[in-house]
PAZAPA-4460 file (N, C-alpha, C; in steps of 0.05 Angstrom, whole numbers, plus 32768, in hexadecimal, padded with zeros to 4 digits):
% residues 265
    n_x    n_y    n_z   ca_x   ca_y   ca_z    c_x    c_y    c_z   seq   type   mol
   8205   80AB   7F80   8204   809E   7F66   81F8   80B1   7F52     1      X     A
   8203   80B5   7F3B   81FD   80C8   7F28   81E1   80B7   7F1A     2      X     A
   81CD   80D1   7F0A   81B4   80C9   7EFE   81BE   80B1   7EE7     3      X     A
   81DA   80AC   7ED8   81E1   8098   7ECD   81DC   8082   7EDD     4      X     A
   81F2   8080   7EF3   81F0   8069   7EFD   81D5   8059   7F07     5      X     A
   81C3   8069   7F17   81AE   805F   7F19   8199   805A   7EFF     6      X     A
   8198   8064   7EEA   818F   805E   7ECC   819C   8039   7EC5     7      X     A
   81B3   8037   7ECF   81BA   8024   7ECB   81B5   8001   7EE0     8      X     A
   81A5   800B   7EF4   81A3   7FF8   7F04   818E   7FDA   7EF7     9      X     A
   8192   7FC3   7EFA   8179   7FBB   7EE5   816E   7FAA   7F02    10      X     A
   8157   7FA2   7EF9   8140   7F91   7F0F   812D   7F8C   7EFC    11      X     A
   8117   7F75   7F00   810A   7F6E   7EFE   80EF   7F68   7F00    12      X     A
   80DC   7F71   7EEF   80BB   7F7C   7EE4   80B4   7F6B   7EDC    13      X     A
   8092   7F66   7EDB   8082   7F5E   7ED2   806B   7F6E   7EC4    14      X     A
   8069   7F88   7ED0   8058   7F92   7EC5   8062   7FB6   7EC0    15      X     A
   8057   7FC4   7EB7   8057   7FE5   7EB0   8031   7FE5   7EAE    16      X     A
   8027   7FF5   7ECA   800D   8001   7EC1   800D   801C   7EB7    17      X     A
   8001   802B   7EAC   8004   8044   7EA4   7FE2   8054   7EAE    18      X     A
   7FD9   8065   7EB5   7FCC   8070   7EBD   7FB1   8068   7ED0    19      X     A
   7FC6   805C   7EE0   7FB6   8052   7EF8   7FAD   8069   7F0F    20      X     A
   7F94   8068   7F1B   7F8E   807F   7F2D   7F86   806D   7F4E    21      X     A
   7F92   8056   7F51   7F8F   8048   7F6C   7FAA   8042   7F7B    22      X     A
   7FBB   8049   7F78   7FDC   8043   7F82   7FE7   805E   7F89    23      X     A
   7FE2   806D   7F96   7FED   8088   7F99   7FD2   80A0   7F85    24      X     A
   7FDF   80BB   7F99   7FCF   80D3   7F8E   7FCD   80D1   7F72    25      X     A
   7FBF   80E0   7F6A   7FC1   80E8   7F4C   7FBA   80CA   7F37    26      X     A
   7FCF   80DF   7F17   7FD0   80BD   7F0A   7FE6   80B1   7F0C    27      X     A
   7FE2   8096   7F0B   8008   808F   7F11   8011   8074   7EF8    28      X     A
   8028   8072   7EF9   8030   8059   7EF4   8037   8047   7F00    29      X     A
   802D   8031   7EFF   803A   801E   7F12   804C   8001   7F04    30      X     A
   8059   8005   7F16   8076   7FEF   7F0F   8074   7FDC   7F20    31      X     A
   806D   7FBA   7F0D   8073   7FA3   7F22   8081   7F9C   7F23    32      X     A
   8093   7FA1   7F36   80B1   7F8C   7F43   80AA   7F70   7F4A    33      X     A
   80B7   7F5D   7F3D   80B0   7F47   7F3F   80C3   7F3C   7F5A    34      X     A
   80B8   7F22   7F6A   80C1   7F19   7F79   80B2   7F1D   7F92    35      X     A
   80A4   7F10   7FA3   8099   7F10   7FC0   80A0   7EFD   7FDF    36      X     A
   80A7   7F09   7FEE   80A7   7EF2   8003   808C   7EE4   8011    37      X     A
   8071   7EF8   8004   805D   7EE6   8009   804A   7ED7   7FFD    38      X     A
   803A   7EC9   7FFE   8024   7EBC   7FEA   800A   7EBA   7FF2    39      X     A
   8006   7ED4   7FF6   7FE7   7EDE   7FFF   7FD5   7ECE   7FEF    40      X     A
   7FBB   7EC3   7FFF   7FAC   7EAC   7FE5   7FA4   7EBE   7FDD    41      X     A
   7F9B   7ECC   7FD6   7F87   7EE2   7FCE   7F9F   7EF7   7FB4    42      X     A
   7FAF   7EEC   7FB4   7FC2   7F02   7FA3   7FB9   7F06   7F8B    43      X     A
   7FB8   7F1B   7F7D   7FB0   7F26   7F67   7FC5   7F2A   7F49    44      X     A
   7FDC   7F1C   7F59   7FF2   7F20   7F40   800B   7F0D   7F45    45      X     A
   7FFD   7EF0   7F4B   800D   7ED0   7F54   8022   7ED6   7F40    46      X     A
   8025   7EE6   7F2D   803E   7EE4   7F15   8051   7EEF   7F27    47      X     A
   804F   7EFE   7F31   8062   7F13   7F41   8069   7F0A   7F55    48      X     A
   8064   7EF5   7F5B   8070   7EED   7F76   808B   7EE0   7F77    49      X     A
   8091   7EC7   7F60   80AA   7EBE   7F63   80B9   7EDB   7F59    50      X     A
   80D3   7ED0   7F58   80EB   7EEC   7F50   80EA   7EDC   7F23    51      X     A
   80EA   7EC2   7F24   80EB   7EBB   7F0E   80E6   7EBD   7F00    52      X     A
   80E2   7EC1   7EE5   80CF   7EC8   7ECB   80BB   7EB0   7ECA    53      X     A
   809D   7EB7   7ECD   8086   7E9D   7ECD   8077   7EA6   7EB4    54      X     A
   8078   7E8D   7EAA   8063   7E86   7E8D   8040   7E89   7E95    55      X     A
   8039   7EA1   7E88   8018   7E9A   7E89   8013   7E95   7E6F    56      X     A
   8000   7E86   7E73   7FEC   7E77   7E60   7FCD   7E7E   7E58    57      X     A
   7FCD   7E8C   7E47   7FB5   7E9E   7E46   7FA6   7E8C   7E36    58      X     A
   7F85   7E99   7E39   7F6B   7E8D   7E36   7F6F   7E80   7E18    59      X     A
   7F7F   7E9E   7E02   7F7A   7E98   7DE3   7F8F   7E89   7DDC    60      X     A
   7F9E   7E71   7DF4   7FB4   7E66   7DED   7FD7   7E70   7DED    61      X     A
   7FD6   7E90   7DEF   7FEA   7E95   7DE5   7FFA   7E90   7E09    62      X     A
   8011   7E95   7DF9   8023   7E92   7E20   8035   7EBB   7E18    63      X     A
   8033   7EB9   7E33   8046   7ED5   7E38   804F   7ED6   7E4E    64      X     A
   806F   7EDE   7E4D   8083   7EDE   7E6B   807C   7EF6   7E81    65      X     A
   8080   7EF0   7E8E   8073   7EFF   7EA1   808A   7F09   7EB1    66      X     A
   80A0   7F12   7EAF   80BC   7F18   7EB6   80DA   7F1A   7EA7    67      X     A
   80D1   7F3B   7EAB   80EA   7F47   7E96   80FC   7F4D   7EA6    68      X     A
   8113   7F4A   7E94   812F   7F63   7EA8   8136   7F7E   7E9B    69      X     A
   8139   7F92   7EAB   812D   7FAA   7E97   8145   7FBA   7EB4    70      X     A
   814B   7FDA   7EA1   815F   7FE4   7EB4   814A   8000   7EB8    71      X     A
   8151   8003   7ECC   8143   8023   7EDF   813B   802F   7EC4    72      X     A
   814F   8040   7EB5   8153   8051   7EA2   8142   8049   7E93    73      X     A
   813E   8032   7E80   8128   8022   7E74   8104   8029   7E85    74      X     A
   8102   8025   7E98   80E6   8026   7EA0   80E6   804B   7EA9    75      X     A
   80F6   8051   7EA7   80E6   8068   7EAD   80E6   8076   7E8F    76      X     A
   80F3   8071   7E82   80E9   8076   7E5E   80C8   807F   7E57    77      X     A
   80BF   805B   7E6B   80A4   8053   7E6A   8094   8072   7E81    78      X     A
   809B   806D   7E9A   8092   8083   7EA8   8093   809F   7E9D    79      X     A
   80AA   80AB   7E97   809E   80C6   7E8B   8099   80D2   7E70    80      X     A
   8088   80B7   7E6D   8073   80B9   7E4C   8058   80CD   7E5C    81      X     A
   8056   80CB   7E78   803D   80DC   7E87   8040   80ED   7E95    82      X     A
   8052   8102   7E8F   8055   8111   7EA1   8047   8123   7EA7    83      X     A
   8042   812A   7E8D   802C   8140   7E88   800F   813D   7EA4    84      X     A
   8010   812B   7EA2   7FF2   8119   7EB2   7FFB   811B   7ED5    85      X     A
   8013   8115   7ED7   801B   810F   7EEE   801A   8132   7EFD    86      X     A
   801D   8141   7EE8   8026   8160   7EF7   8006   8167   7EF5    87      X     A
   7FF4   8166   7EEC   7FDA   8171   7EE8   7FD1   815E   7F02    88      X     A
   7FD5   8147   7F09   7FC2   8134   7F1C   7FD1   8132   7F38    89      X     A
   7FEA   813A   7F31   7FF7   8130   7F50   8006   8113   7F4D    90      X     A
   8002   8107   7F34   800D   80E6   7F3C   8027   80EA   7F33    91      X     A
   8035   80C7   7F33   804B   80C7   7F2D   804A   80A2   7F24    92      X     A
   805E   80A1   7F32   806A   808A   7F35   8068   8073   7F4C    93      X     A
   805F   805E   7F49   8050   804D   7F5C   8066   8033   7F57    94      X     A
   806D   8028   7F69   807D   800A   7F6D   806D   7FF3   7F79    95      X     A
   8061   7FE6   7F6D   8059   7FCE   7F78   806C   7FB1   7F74    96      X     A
   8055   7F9E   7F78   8060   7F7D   7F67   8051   7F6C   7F6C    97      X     A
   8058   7F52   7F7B   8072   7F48   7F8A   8072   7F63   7F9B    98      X     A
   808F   7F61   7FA7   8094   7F74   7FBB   80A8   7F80   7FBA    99      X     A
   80AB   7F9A   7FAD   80BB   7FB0   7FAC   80DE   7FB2   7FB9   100      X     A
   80D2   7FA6   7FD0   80E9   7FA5   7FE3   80F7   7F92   7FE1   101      X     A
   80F9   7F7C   7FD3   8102   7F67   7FC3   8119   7F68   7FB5   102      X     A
   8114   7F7F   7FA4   8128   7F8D   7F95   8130   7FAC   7F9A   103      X     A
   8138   7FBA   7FB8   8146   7FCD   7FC1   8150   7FDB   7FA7   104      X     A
   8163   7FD3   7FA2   817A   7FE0   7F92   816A   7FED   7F74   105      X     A
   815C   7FDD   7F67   814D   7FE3   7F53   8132   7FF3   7F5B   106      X     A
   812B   7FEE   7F74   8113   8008   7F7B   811D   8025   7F7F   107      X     A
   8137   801D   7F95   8146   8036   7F96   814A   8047   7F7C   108      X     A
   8159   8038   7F68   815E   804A   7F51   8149   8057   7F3F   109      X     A
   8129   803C   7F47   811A   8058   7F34   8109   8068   7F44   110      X     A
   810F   8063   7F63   8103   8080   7F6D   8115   8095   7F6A   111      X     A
   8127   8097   7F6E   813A   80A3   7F66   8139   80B7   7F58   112      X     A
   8140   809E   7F37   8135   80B3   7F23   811F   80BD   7F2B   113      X     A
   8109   80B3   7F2C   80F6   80BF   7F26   80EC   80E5   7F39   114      X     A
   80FF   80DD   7F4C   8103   80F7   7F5D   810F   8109   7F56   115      X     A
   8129   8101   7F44   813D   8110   7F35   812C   8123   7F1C   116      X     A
   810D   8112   7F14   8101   811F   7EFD   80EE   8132   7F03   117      X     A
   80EB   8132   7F1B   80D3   8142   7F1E   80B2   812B   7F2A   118      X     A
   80C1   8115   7F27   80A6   80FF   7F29   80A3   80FD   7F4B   119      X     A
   8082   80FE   7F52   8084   80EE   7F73   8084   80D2   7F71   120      X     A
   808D   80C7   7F83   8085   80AC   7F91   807C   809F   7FA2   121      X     A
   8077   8080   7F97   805A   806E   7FB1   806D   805C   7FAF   122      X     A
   806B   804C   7FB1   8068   8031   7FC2   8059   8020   7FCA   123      X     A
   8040   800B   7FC2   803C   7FFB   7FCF   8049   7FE0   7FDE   124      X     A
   8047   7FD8   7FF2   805F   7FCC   8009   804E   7FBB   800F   125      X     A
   8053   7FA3   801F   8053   7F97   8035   8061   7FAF   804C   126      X     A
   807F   7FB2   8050   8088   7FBF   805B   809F   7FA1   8066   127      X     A
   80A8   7F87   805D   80AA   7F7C   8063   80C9   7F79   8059   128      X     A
   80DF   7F84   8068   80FA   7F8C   8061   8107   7F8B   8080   129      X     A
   8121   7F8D   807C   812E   7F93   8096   8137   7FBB   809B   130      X     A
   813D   7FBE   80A8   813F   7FDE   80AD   8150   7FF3   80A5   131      X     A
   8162   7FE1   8096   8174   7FF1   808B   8169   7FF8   8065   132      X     A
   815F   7FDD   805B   8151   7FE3   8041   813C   8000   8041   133      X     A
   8130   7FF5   805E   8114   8014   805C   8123   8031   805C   134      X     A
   813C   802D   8070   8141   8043   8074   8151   8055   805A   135      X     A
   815A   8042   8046   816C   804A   802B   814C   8050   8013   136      X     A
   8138   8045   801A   8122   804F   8005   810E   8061   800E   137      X     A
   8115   8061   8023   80FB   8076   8031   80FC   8096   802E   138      X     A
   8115   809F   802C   8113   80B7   8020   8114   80BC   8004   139      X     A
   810B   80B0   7FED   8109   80AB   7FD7   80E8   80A8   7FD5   140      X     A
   80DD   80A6   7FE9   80BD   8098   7FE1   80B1   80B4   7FEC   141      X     A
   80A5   80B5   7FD5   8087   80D0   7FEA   806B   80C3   7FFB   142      X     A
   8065   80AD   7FEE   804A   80A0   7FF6   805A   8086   7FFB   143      X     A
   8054   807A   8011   804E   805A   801B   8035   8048   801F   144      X     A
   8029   803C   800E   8015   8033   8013   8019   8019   8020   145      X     A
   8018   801E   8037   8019   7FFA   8041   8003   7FEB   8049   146      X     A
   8011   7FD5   8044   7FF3   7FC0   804B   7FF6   7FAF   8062   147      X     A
   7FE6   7FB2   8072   7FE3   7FAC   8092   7FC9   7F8D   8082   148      X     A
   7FCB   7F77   808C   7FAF   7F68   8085   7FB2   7F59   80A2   149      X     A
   7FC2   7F58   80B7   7FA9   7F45   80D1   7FC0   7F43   80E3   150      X     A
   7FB6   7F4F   80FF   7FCB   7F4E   8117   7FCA   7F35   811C   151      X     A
   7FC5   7F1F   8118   7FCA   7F03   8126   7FDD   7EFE   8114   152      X     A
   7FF6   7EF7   8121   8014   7EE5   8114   8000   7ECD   810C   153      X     A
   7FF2   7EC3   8113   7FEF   7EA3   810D   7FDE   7EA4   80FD   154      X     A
   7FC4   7EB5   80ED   7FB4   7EB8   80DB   7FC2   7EC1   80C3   155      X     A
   7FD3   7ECC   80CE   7FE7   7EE1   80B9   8000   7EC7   80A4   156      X     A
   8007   7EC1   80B5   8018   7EA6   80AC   8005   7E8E   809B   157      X     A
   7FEA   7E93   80A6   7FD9   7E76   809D   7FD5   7E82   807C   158      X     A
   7FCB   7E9E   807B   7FC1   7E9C   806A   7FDC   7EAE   8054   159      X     A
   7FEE   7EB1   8064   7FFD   7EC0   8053   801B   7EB5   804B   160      X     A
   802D   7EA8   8063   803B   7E91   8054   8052   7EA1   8078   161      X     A
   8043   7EB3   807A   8062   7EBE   8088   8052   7ECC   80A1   162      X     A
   805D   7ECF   80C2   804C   7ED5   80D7   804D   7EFF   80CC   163      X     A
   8049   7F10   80DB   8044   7F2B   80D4   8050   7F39   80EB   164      X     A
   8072   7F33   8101   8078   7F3A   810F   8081   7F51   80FD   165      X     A
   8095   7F4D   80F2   80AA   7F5D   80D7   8097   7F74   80D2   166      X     A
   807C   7F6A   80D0   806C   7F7F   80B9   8061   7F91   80D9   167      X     A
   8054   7F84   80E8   804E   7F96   8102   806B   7FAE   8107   168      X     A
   8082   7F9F   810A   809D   7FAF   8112   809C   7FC0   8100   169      X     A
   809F   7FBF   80E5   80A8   7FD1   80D2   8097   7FEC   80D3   170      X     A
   807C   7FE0   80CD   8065   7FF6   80CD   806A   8005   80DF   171      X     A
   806D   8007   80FC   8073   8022   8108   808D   8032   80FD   172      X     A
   80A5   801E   80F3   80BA   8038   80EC   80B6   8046   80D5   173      X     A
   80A7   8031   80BE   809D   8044   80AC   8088   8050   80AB   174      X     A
   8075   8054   80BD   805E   806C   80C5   8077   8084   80CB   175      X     A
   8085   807A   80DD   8092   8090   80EE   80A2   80A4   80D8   176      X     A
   80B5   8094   80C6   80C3   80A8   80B2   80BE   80A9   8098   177      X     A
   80AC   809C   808D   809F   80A3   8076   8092   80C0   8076   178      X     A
   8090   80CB   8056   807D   80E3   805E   806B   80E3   805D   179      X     A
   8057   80CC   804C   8042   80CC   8053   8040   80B2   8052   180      X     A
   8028   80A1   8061   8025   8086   8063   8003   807C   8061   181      X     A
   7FF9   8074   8054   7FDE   8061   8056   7FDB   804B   805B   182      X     A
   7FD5   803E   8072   7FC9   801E   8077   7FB8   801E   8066   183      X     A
   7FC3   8000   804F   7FA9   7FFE   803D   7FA1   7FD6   8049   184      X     A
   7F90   7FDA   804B   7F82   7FAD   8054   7F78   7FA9   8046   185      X     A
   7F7D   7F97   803B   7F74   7F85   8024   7F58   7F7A   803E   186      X     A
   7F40   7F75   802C   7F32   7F6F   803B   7F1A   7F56   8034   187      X     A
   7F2C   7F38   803F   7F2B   7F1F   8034   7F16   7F11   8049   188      X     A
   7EFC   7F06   8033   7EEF   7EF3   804A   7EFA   7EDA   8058   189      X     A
   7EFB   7ECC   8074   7F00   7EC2   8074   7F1B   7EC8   8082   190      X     A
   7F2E   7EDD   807A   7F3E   7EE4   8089   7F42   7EF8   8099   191      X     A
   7F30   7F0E   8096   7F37   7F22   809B   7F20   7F3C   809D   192      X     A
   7F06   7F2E   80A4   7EF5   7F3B   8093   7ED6   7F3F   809E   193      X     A
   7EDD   7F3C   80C5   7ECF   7F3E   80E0   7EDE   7F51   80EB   194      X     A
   7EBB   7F65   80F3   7EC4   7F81   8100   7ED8   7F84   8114   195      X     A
   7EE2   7F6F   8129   7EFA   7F73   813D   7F16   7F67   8129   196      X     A
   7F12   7F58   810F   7F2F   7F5F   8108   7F3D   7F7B   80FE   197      X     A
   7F26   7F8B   80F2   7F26   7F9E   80E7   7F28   7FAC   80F6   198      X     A
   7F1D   7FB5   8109   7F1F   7FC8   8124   7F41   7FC3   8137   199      X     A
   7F46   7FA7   8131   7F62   7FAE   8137   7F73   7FB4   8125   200      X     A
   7F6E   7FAF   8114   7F86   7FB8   80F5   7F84   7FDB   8101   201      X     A
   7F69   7FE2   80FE   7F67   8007   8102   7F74   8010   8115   202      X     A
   7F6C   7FF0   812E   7F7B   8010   813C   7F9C   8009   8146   203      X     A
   7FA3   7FF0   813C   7FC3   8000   813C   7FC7   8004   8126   204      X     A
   7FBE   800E   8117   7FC2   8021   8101   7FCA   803B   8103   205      X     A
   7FB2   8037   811B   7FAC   805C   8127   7FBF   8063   8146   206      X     A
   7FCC   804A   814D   7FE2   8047   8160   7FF8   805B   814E   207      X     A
   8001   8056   812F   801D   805C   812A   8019   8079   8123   208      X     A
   8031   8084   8129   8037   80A1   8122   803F   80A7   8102   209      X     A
   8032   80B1   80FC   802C   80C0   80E5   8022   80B2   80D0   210      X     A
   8011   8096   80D4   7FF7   8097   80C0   7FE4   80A5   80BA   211      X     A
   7FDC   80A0   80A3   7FCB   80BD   809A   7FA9   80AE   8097   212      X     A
   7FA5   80A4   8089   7F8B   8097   8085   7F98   8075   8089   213      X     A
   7F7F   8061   8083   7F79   8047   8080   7F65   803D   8070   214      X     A
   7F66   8038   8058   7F57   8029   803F   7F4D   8006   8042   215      X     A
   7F3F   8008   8049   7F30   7FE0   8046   7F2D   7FDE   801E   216      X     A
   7F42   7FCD   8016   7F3C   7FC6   7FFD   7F2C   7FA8   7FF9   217      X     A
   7F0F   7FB8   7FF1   7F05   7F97   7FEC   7F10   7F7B   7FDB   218      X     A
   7F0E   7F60   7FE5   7F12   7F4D   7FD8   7F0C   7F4D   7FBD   219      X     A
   7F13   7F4B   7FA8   7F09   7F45   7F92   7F20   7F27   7F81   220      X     A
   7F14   7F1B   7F73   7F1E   7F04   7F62   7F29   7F0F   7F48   221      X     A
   7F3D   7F1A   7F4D   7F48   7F29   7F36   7F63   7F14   7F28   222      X     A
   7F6B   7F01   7F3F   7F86   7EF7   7F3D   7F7B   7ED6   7F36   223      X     A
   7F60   7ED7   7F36   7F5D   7EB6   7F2B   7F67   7EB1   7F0D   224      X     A
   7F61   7EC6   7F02   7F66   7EAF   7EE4   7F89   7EB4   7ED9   225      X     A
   7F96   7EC8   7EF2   7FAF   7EC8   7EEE   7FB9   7EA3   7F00   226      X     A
   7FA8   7EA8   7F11   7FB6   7E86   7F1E   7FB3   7E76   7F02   227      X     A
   7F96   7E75   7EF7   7F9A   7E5B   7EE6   7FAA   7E5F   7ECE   228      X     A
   7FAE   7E7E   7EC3   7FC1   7E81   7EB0   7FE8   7E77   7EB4   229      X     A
   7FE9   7E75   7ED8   7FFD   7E73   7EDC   8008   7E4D   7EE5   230      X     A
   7FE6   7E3D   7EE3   7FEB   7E24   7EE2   7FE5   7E1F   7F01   231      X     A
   7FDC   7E2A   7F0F   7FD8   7E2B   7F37   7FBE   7E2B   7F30   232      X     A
   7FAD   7E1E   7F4B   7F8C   7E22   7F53   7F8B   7E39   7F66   233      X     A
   7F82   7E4E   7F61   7F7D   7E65   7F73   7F7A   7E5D   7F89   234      X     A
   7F80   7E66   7FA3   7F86   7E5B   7FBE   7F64   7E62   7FCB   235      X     A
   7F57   7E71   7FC7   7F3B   7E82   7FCE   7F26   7E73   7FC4   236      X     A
   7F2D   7E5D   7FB2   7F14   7E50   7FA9   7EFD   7E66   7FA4   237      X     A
   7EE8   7E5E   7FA6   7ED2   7E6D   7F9E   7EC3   7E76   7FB8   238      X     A
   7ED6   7E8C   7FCA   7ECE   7E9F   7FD4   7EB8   7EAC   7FCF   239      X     A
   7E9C   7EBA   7FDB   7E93   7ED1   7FD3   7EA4   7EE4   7FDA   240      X     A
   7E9C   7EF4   7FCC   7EA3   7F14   7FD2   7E8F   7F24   7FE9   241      X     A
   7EA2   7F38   7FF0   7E95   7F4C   8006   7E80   7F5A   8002   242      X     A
   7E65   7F5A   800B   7E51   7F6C   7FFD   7E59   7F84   8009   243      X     A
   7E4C   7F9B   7FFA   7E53   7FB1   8001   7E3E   7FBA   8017   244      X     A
   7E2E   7FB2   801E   7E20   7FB9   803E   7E39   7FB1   8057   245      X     A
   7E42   7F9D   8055   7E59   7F89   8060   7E6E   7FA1   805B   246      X     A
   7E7C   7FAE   8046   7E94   7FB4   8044   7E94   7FD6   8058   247      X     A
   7E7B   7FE0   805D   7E71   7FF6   805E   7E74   7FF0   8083   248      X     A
   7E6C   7FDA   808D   7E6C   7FD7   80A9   7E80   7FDE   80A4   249      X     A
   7E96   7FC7   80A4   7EB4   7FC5   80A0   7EC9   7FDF   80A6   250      X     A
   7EBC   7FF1   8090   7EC3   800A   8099   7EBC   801D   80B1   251      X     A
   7EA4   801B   80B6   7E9C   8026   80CB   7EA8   8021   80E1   252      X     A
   7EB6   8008   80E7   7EC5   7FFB   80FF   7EE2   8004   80F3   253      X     A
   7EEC   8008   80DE   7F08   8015   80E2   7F04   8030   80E8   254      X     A
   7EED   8038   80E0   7EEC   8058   80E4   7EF4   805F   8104   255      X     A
   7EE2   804F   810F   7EE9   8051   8131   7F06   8055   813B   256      X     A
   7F1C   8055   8127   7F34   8055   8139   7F39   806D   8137   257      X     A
   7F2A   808B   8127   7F2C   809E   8124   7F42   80A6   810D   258      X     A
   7F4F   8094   8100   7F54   809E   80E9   7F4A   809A   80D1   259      X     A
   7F4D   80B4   80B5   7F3F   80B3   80A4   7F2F   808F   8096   260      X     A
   7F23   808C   808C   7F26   8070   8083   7F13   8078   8069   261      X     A
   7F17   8064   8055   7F06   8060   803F   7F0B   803F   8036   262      X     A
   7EF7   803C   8021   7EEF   801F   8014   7EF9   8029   7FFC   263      X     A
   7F16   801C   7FF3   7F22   801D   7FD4   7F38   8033   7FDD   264      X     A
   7F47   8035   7FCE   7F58   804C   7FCB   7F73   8048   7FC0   265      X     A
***
């Protein structure tokens, strides 16, 4: 497909970040693909989850849509306003949402481009696709950041909407042919967030071939006042948060599986 055609593919956003330094090396941009097959309580961007355009309702009254349709060629307009940044730092171009893999055809086209420009690419995933999608985007992606959050199918389903066979299966093929890959865990009290869950997240982490590190991202309440902007009661209620003596064990027990690990990334 010529750099036209893929310019021309359109899909569906919610967001354009611009000089973000937590989604891949360097600085990046990140692109929300709207649409999710899961409903993590803890989600940080409930807009992104249906595929639909959702009304938020902000504090000063005003309302703003939260889902555009926009073509490849269009968002990367937006992307290489930084390029300058991206060649001095290493970053690029980052795909989140919702879930990336949602919309194949429109991820495809702006990794694509974005490979065609000189730009690298991430990905943050579930990893939650069938095998032929991974295998048409995977050589288009430089970085895969996936998110591993709890080997029990039945904790995984409770708190997430869907069991984590798909996500167990996938994760080894995409350790295996990605070029580079990070287990990142969201790291939720309550679900996820006792040293033997963590110690098993690490170490089949540290089971698959060609993971590179594993990141514990602490819980934070970033996605509450998007629930009430979006008309939902945040599913987490009034959780505490993880102290950082607590987040520091945490680590110490992924560290044990002998690959790199850090808190944030």
């Amino acid at each position: 497909m010529s750099e036209l055609d893929f310019s021309k593919v359109r899909g569906r956003i919610f967001d354009i970040q611009r000089f973000s330094v937590h989604d891949g090396p360097g600085i990046r941009t990140i692109v929300f693909l709207k649409g999710c097959m899961f409903r993590c309580r803890w989600c940080c961007n409930p807009e992104g989850q249906e595929y639909a355009p959702v009304t938020l309702y902000e504090k000063d009254g005003k309302q703003k849509l939260a889902g555009e349709d926009v073509t490849a060629g269009e968002v990367m307009q937006t992307v290489t306003k930084d390029m300058y940044y991206y060649q001095r730092s290493g970053g690029g171009l980052t795909l989140s949402g919702g879930e990336m893999l949602l919309q194949p055809d429109f991820a495809l086209a702006l990794l694509t481009l974005a490979h065609r420009m000189g730009i690298t690419t991430a990905v943050e995933t579930t990893g939650y696709a069938d095998k032929e999608t991974l295998s048409r985007l995977l050589p288009e992606i430089d970085y895969v950041l996936l998110d591993i959050k709890h080997m029990d199918p039945q904790k995984h389903l409770e708190f997430i909407g869907k069991d984590n066979k798909r996500v167990l299966e996938n994760a080894a093929f995409i350790a295996k042919h990605a070029k580079h890959t990070v287990i990142r865990v969201p790291t939720i009290p309550t679900f996820n967030d006792t040293d033997e869950e963590i110690r098993a997240i690490s170490r089949f982490a540290a089971s698959l071939d060609g993971v590179e590190a594993l990141h514990l991202l602490p819980y934070h309440r970033l996605g509450s006042d998007k629930y009430a902007a979006t008309g939902r009661t945040y599913p987490m209620g009034d959780i505490p948060l993880i102290s950082g003596e607590k987040m520091r064990r945490l680590l110490a027990c992924a560290q044990e599986s002998g690959l790199p690990c850090q808190i944030g990334g």
